[in-house]
N, C-alpha and C positions, 0 to 999 in steps of 0.2 A: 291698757284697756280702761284703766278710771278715766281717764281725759274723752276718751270715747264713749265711754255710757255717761258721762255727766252730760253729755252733746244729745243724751237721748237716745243714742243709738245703740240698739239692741250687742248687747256683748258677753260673751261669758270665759269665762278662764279654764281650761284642763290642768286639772291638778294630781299629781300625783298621792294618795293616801295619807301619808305621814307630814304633808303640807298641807294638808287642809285647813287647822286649824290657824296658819300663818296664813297663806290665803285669805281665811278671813278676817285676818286683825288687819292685814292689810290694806284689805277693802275699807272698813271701818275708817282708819285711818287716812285713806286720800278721799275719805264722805263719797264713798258709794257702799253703802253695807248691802244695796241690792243687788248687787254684783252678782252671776250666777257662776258657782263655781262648780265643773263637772269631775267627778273625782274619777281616777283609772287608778288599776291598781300598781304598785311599786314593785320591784323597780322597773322604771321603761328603759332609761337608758341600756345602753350594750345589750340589745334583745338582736336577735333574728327579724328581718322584716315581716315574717310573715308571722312571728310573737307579734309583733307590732300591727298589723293590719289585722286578727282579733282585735287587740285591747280598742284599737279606734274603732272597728266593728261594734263593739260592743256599747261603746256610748252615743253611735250614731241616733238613740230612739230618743235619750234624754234632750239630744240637742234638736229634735222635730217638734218637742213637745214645745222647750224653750222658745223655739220659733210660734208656734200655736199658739201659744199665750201670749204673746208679742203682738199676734196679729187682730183676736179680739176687742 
């Protein structure tokens, strides 16, 4: 994803809670600290699909917005 927003192009990471703040050192580190990181709650792995289709449910507004701002 840094190789792709250094290109300009609109990108953001789903991160899970307890990686967020690695997430962002991350970003830092490969020089994109604007990276947008959207956080879901922990843990994802080993959920039920329909666990799973909530949590991505639920981040679907932050990642409209992300676009929206992108497009101004």
């Amino acid at each position: 994803m840094t190789e792709i927003r250094k290109r300009g192009v609109l990108a953001a990471v789903i991160c899970s809670s307890p990686f967020m703040n690695l997430g962002k050192a991350q970003a830092r580190t490969f020089g994109v600290p604007d990276l947008r990181l959207v956080e879901i709650p922990h843990p994802f792995g080993g959920l039920a699909l329909g666990s799973v289709q909530v949590r991505a449910a639920a981040v679907i507004p932050q990642l409209v917005s992300l676009i929206k701002e992108h497009i101004k």
